[in-house]
Every structure is written in structure tokens, then in C-alpha cells.
C-alpha positions as CSV (number, residue, x, y, z in Angstrom):
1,X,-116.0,8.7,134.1
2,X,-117.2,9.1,130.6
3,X,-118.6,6.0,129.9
4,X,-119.9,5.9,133.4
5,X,-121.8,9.3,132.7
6,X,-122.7,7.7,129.8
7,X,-124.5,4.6,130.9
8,X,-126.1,6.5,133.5
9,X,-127.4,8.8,130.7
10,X,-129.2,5.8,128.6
11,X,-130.5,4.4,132.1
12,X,-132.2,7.1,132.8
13,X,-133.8,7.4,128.9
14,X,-134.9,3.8,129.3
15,X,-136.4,4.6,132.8
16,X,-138.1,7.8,130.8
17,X,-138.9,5.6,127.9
18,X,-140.7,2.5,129.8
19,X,-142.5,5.0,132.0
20,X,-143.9,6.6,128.9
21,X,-145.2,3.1,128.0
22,X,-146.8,2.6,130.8
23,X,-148.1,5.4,130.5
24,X,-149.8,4.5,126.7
25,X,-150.5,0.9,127.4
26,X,-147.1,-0.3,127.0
27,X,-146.1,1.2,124.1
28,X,-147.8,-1.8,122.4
29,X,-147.4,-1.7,118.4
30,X,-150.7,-1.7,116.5
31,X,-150.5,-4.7,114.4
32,X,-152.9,-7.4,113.2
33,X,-151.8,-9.8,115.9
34,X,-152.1,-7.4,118.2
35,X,-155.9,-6.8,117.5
36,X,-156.6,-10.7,117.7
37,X,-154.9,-10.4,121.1
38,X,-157.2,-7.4,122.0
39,X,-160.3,-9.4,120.9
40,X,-160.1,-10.9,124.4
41,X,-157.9,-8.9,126.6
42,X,-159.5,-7.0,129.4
43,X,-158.8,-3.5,127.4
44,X,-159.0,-4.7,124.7
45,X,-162.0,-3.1,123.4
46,X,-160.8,0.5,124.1
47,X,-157.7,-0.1,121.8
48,X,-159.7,-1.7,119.3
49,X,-162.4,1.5,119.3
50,X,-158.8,3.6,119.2
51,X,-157.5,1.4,116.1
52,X,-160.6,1.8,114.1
53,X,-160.2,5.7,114.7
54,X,-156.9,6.2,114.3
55,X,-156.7,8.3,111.0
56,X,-152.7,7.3,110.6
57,X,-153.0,3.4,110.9
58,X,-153.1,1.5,107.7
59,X,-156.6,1.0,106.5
60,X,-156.6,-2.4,107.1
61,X,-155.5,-2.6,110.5
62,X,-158.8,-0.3,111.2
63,X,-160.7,-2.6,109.2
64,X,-159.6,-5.6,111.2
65,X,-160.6,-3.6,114.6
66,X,-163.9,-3.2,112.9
67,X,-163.9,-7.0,112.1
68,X,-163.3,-7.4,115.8
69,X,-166.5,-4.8,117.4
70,X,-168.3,-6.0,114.9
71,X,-168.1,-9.6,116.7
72,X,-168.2,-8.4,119.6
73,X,-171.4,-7.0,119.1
74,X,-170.2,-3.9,119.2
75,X,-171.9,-3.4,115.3
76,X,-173.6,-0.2,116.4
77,X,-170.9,1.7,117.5
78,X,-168.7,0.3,114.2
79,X,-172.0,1.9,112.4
80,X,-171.5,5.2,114.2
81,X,-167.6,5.3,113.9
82,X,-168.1,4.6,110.2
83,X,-171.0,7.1,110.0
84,X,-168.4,10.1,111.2
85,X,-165.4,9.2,109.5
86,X,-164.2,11.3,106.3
87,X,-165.3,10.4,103.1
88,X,-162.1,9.1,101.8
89,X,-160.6,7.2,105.1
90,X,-164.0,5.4,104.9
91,X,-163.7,4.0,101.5
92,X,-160.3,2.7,101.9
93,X,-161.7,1.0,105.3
94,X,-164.8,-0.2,104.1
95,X,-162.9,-1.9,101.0
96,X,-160.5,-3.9,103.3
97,X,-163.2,-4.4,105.8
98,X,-165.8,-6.1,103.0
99,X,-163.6,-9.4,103.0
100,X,-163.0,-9.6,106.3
101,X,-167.0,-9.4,106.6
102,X,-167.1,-12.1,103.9
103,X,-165.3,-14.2,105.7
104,X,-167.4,-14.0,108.7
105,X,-170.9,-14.5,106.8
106,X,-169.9,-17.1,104.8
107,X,-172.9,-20.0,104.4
108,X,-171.5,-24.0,103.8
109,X,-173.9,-26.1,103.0
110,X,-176.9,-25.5,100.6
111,X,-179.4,-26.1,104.2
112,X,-177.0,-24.4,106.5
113,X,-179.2,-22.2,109.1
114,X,-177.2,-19.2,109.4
115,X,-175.4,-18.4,112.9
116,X,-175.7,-15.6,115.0
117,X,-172.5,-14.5,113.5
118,X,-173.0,-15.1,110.1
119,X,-176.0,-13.1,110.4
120,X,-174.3,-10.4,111.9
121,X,-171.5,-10.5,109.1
122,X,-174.1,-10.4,106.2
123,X,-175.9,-8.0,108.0
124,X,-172.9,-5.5,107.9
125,X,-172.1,-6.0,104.5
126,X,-175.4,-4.6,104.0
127,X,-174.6,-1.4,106.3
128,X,-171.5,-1.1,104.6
129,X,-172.5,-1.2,101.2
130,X,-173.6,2.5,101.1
131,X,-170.7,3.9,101.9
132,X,-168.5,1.9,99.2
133,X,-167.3,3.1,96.4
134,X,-168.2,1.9,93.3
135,X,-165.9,-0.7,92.3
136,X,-166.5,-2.0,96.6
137,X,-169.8,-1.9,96.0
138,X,-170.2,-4.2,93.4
139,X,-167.5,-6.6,95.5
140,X,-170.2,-6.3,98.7
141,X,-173.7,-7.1,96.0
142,X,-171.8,-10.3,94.6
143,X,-171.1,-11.4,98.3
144,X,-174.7,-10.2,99.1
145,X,-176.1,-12.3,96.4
146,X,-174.2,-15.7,97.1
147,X,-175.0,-15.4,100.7
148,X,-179.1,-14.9,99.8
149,X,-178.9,-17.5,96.9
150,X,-176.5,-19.4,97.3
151,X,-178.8,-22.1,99.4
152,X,-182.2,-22.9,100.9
153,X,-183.4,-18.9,100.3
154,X,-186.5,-19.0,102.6
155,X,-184.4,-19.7,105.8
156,X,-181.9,-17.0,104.8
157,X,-184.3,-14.4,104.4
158,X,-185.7,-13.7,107.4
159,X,-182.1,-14.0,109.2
160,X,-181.1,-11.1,110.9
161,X,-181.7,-7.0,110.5
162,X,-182.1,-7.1,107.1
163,X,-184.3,-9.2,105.2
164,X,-184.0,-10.8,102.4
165,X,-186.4,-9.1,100.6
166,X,-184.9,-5.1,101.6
167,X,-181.1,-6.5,100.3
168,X,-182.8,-7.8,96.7
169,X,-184.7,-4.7,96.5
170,X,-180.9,-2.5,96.4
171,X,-179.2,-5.2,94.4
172,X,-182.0,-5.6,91.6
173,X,-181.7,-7.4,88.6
174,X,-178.3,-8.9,89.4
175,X,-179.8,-10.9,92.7
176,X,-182.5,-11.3,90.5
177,X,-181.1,-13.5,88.0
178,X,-179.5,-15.4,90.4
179,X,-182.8,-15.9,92.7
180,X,-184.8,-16.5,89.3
181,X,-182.1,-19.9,89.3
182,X,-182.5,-20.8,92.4
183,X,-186.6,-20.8,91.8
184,X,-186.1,-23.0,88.9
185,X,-184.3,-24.9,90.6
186,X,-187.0,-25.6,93.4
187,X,-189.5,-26.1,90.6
188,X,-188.0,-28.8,88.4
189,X,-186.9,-30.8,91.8
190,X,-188.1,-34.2,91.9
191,X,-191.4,-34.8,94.4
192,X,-190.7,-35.9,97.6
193,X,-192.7,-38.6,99.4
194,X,-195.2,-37.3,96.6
195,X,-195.3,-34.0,97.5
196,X,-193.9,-31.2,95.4
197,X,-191.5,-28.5,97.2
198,X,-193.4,-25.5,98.2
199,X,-192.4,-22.4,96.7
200,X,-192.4,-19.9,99.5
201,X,-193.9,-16.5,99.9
202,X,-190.5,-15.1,100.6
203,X,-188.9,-17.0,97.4
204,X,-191.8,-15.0,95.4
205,X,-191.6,-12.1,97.1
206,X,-188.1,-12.0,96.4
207,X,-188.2,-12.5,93.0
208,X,-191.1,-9.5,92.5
209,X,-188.8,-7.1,94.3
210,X,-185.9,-7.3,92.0
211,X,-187.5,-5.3,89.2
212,X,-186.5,-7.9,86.7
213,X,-188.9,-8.0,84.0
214,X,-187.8,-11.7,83.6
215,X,-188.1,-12.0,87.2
216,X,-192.0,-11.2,86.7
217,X,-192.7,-13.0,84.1
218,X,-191.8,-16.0,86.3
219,X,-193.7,-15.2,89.1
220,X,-197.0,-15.1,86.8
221,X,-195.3,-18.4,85.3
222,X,-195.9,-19.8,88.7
223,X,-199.0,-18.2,89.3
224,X,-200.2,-20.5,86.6
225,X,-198.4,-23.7,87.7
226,X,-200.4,-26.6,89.0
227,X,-198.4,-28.0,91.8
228,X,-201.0,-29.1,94.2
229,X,-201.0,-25.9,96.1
230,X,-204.4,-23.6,95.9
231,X,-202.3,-21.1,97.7
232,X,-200.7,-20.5,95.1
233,X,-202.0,-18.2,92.7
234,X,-203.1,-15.4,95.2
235,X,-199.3,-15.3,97.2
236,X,-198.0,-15.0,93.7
237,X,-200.2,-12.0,92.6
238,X,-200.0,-10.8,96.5
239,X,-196.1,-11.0,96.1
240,X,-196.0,-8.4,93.2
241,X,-198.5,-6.1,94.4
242,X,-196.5,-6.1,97.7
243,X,-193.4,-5.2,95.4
244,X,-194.7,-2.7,93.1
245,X,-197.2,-1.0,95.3
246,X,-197.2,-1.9,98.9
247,X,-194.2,-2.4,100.6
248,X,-195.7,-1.3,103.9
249,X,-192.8,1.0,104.4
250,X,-190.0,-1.4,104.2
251,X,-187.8,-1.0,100.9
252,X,-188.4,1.8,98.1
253,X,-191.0,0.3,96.1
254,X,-189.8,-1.9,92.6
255,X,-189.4,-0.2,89.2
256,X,-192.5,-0.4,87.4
257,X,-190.9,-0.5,83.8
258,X,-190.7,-4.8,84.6
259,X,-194.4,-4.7,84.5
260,X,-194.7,-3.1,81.3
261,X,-193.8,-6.7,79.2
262,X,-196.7,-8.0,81.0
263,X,-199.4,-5.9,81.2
264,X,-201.5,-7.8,78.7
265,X,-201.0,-10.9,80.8
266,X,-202.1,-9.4,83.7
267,X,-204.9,-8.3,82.1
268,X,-205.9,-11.4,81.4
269,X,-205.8,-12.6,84.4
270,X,-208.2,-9.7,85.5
271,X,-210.6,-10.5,83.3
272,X,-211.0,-14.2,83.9
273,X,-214.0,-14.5,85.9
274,X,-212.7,-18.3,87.6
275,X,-210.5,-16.1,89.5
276,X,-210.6,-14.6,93.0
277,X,-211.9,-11.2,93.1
278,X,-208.6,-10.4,95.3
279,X,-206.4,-12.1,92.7
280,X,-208.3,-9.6,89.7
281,X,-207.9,-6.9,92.1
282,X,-204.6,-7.1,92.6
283,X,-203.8,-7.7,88.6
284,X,-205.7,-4.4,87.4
285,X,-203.5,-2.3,90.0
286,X,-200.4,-3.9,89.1
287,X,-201.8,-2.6,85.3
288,X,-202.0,0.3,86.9
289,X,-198.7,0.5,88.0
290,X,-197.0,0.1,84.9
291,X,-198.4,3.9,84.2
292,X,-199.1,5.4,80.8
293,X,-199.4,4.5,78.0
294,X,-199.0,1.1,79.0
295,X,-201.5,0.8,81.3
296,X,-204.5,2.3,79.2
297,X,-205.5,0.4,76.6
298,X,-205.6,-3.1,78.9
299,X,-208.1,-1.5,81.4
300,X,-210.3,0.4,78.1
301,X,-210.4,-3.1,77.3
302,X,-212.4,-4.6,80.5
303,X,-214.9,-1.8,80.1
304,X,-216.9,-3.3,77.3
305,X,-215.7,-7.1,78.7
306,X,-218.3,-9.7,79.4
307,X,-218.1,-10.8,82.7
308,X,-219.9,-12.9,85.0
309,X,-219.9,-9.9,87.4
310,X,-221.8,-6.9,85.9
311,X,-219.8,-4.0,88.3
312,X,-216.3,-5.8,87.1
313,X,-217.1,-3.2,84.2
314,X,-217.2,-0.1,86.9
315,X,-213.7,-1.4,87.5
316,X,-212.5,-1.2,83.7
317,X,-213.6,2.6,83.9
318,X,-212.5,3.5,87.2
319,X,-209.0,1.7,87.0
320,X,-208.9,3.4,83.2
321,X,-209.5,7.2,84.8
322,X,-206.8,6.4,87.2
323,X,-204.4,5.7,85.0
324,X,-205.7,8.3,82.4
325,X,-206.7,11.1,83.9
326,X,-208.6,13.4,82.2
327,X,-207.2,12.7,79.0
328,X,-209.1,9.4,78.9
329,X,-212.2,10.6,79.8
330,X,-213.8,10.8,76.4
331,X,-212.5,7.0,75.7
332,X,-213.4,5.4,79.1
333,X,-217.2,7.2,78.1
334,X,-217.5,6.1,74.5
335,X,-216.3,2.4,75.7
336,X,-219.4,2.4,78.4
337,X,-221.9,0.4,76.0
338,X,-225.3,2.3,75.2
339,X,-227.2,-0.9,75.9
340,X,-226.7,-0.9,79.6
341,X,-228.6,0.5,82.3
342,X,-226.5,2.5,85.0
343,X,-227.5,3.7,88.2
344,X,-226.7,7.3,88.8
345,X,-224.5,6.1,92.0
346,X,-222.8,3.6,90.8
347,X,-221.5,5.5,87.5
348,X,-220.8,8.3,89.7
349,X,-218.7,7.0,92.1
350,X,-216.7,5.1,89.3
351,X,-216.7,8.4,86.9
352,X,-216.7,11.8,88.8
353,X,-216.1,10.3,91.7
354,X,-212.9,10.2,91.2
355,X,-212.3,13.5,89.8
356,X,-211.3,14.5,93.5
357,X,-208.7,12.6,94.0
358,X,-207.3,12.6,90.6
359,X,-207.2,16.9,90.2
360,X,-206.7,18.1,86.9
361,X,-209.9,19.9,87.2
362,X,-209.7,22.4,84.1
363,X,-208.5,19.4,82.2
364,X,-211.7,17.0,83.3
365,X,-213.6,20.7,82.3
366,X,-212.5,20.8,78.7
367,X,-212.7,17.1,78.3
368,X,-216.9,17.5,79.6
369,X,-217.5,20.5,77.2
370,X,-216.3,18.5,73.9
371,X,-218.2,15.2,75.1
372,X,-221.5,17.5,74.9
373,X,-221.9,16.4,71.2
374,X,-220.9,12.7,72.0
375,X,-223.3,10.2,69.9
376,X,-223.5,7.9,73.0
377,X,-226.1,8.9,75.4
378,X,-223.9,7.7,78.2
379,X,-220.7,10.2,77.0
380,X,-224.0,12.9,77.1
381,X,-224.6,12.2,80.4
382,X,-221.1,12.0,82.0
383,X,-220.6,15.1,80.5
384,X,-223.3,17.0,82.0
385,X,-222.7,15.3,85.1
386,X,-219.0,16.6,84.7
387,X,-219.8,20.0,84.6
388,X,-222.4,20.0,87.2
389,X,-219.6,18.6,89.4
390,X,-217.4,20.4,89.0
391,X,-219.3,23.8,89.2
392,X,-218.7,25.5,85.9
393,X,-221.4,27.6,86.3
394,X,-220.5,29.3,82.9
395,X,-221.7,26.1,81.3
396,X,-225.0,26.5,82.2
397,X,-225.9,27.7,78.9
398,X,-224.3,25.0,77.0
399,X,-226.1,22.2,79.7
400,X,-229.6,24.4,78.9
401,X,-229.0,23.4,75.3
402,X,-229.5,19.9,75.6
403,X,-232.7,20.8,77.2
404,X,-234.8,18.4,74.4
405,X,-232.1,15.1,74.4
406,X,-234.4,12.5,74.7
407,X,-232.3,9.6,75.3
408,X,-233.1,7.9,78.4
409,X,-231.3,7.8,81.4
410,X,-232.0,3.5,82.1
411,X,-230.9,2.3,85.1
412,X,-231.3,5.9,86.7
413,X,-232.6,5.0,90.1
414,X,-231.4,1.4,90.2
415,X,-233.2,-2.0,90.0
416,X,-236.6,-1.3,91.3
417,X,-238.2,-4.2,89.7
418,X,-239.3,-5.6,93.3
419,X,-241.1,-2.1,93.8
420,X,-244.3,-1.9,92.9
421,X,-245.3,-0.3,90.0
422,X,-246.6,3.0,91.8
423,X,-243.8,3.5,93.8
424,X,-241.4,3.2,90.4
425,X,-239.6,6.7,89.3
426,X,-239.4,7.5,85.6
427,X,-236.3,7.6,84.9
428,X,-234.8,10.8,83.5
429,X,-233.8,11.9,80.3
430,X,-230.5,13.1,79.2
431,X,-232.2,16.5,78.4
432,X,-233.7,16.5,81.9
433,X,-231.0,15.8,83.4
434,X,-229.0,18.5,82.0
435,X,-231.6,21.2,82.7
436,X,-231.7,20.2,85.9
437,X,-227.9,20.5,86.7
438,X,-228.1,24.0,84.3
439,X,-230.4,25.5,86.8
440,X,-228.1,23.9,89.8
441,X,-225.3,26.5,88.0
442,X,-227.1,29.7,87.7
């Protein structure tokens, strides 16, 4: 009776048991075959969402049910899931899920055209990467880098949600080195059917976003490169201004300190007068960029330039202000040569002009008082112009002083050499000038 009672006991436990696994989908242990089962069972996706969530499962089990959404184009909700986890469970995830990513991105084949699914893998790596810890992260930017450069660059970039160009920009220098290999590369290959392999915007673009000074320094390397390609020189200068500042919104934008090695070169290239006025453009706000000190004495120096373009000066003294301020005020004036003539428009919409935009008003104020005394005619003038600008009326004394300058104001009203000779104004004197803006004060 006993063992009868017995038996009848375990039955009924067994019964209870196997109705309770019913009950939680069979009781069904949570193990890495398991999950590959799941990837194409009919509930599959529920247990999988439930093993990435699961706080007491072994990190990598999660990580291999993230693996599986993530192919099952379920990245957005891995994303999410990720997003809300804590801190710590996410790190140890997100270290055993980087391989498993890896694995999935993987390129073979220096032309290989990335799959759907290798997109999607490298583009997770990329999502991942911010919540990795350090020693993750640096696992993630080395897979990063061999997927990006590890081939034919300008049919990887574009492929998928994040471009080539965003993943260099958070990688840096690292990528950049790399990237600056695989531009070589391209460049010393052998012509084919005559031609010489294009180096492609993206390729450049690349290379300018990595904030490597080296990195730079080739791009202006190719700029000057003859390859048969007229393009050329313009996407080059167009690929660092686009790094350093315009990104049009789509990465942070590159570290200006790998201009700074180069800012003489670039000014050079301003100055050449053979060149586009887009391409000189672009190489005095790239000077620009590099900020002070660096980027002062280069633009002084295309002030006083000779230059087939006579307003390619205006842009010596306006670029200078910007990157100045009011400090260089005094220098951008005194590097204005006396033997010019300068119409009262154009030097004021290169010199107070930009006072508006630029602030620093009571610094622009004290600069205009001690360029009252200047020995060039033209510091005289901006000076008084300055003030009268700028509304100091408690300068009107000081601008009433200067009442008897005689210099002449050339250039005042412009060219009017196809005027006739009655219609012609006299042009001002600096005295003039200042008694006219001294009475504007009072």
C-alpha cells in the first residue's frame, strides 16, 4: 500500500510538473541551441525578446538573443531593450554581443558589396559602441575600422544607417591611419586601360574627418596631384571644409588642432590667383578654423598681397578681423597700404561691418581711440569710422580734434572716372571726415 501510495504520489507531481510546462512553454531550458531553434520557430521571437531581458541569464545567452532580433530585423527594438537596461547588465551584454556582431558584418573580398546583413551587423556595432565600456569599445573601433578599410572604401561608405564618414568622425585618428593606407594605396596603383583610379569624394571626405593632422596633409597632397582629373582640387578643398566647418548637421564637426600644421599651406593656396575663387574661399576659412594664434598672421599676410583681384585684399582684412577680433584691429589697419584708394563701402563692409557680428564692442572702442594717432591715414580713418559706429558719443571731442588732418580720403566715392568731371565729388579728408561723424555724436 506504501509503495502504491507512493507511485501515485510522484504521478500526480509529474502530472503537476508537466502542466506547469505547459503552462511556461514547456519548461524549455534557455540555452544557445535553444535560441538558434527560436530563430525560426513560430514563438520564437517572444522567447528571444524574453532571453535578451532576462536579468538572470548569462550574459551571453542575452547577447546571442540579441544576435538573433538583430537579424531578424528586429534592431530597433534590440536598440530600445539595450537603451533601458542597467548600466552594468549592458556592459557585460554588449561585450559578448560585439563578436557575435563581428561575425555577422564581416566583408571577404577587397570588392565585396556589403549584404543587407552585413550592413545591418556593422551598423550595430556602431549603436553599440556607446554603451561599451572602455576596453569593448576599443574591440568595436578596431572591428569598425577593418570593416570601413579593409576594402574598396567608397562602396562601404554609403552602406547602411551610418555612413562612413559619421563612424570615422567617432573613431578619429585610429581609422584615420588606416584610411590614409588605403588612399595610398589607390594612388600608387598601376593605370588601368590608361586611366588612373579616381580618388573619390567619400575616400577624401573620409580622410578630412578623422582629425589626423597627417590625414590633412594628404588630402592637400592630393589636392596638388596631377592625375588627369580637374575635379580634383576643389572636392579636396570641399572635403575639408565639409569636415571642419560644415557638416550639414551630420557628425560633430573635426578637431581643428590638425589644421594648425598647415595653415601656411593653405594660405598659399589662397593666395594663388590660378586658383578658383571657391577653392581660395574655402582655404582662408579653413585658416580660419584653425583659430588663434594660428590663424592670424597667414590672413595679415594676404592684406598687403598682390593679387590679380584687387578686393582678394578685402578678404585678407575681413577673414583677419574674424579670426582676431578686436585685438587685431590696429594690425589688420596698419597692413591696409596707404597707396590705395578705398571706397567708403567697400572698406566698411570688410572693417566695421563686421563689428556686429563679431561683439566685443568696448574692446573694438579702445582699440579706435589708440588708432587716432595712427601714422597711416587709412588706421585714421577706420578709427574715426569706429567710433562713429559704434556711437561713442563721448568721443566726439577727440574725433573734433582731428578736424585739420589733411590726408585724403582716395577712393571715397568709388571709381567715377566714367563720370564726367562736373558730376565728380571731392573726395573727403580724414579731418572732414572726422568732424563730420563728431557732430553725428553730439
Amino acid at each position: 500500500m506504501v509503495t502504491y501510495h507512493r507511485r501515485a504520489v510522484i504521478r500526480t507531481v509529474c502530472v503537476f510538473v508537466v502542466a506547469c510546462c505547459v503552462l511556461v512553454a514547456g519548461c524549455e531550458q534557455t540555452t544557445h541551441a535553444s535560441i538558434a531553434k527560436w530563430e525560426t520557430s513560430k514563438k520564437g521571437p517572444e522567447k528571444l525578446r524574453r532571453t535578451l531581458t532576462d536579468r538572470g541569464l548569462d550574459p551571453d545567452l542575452s547577447a546571442h538573443a540579441a544576435e538573433v532580433l538583430i537579424r531578424k530585423l528586429e534592431d530597433e527594438y534590440v536598440r530600445t531593450t539595450l537603451a533601458a537596461m542597467a548600466a552594468e547588465r549592458r556592459e557585460k551584454v554588449v561585450a559578448k554581443l560585439a563578436p557575435r556582431l563581428w561575425d555577422m558584418a564581416r566583408l571577404e573580398g577587397e570588392m565585396a558589396q556589403p549584404t543587407q546583413r552585413q550592413q545591418m551587423g556593422k551598423d550595430a556595432l556602431y549603436d553599440i559602441r556607446a554603451w561599451a565600456d572602455a576596453a569593448t569599445r576599443d574591440v568595436i573601433d578596431g572591428y569598425l575600422t577593418d570593416w570601413l578599410t579593409g576594402g574598396y572604401y567608397e562602396g562601404r561608405a554609403e552602406a547602411g544607417r551610418h555612413t562612413g564618414v559619421q563612424i570615422l568622425r567617432a573613431l578619429g585618428r585610429r581609422a584615420g591611419e588606416r584610411l590614409i593606407a588605403e588612399a595610398n594605396r589607390i594612388i600608387a596603383a598601376p593605370d588601368q586601360a590608361g586611366k588612373r583610379r579616381k580618388i573619390g569624394d567619400q575616400l577624401l571626405l573620409g580622410l578630412a574627418v578623422s582629425g589626423s593632422p597627417d590625414a590633412v596633409k594628404l588630402v592637400l597632397d592630393i589636392y596638388a596631384m596631377d592625375r588627369g582629373d580637374e575635379t580634383l582640387p576643389a572636392r579636396a578643398m570641399s572635403a575639408l571644409y565639409r569636415a571642419y566647418l560644415d557638416t550639414a548637421g551630420q557628425y560633430a564637426l573635426a578637431d581643428p588642432a590638425a589644421l594648425v600644421p598647415h595653415v601656411a599651406r593653405l594660405a598659399e593656396i589662397a593666395k594663388d590667383d590660378g586658383n578658383r575663387a571657391q577653392i581660395a574661399n574655402d582655404a582662408v576659412a579653413l585658416i580660419r578654423a584653425a583659430g588663434l594664434p594660428h590663424c592670424l598672421e597667414p590672413l595679415l599676410g594676404m592684406i598687403n598681397h598682390r593679387h590679380r583681384d584687387p578686393r582678394f585684399l578685402w578678404v585678407g582684412v575681413n577673414n583677419a578681423l574674424r579670426c582676431g577680433g578686436a585685438a587685431a584691429l590696429e594690425r589688420v589697419a596698419a597692413a591696409i597700404p596707404t597707396t590705395g584708394t578705398y571706397e567708403h563701402e567697400v572698406i566698411g563692409g570688410a572693417v566695421w561691418g563686421t563689428f556686429a557680428s563679431l561683439g566685443q564692442r568696448d574692446e573694438f572702442i579702445a582699440a579706435a581711440r589708440g588708432m587716432l594717432a595712427s601714422k597711416s591715414w587709412v588706421g585714421r580713418w577706420i578709427a574715426i569710422e569706429t567710433l562713429g559706429v559704434l556711437a561713442v558719443k563721448g568721443d566726439a571731442d577727440r574725433l573734433a580734434a582731428l578736424a585739420s588732418d589733411p590726408a585724403r580720403l582716395t577712393g571715397y566715392w568709388g571709381d567715377q572716372s566714367q563720370l564726367p568731371k562736373r558730376e565728380r565729388k571731392l573726395e573727403p579728408t580724414v579731418g572732414q571726415r572726422a568732424g563730420e561723424i563728431a557732430q553725428s555724436l553730439r
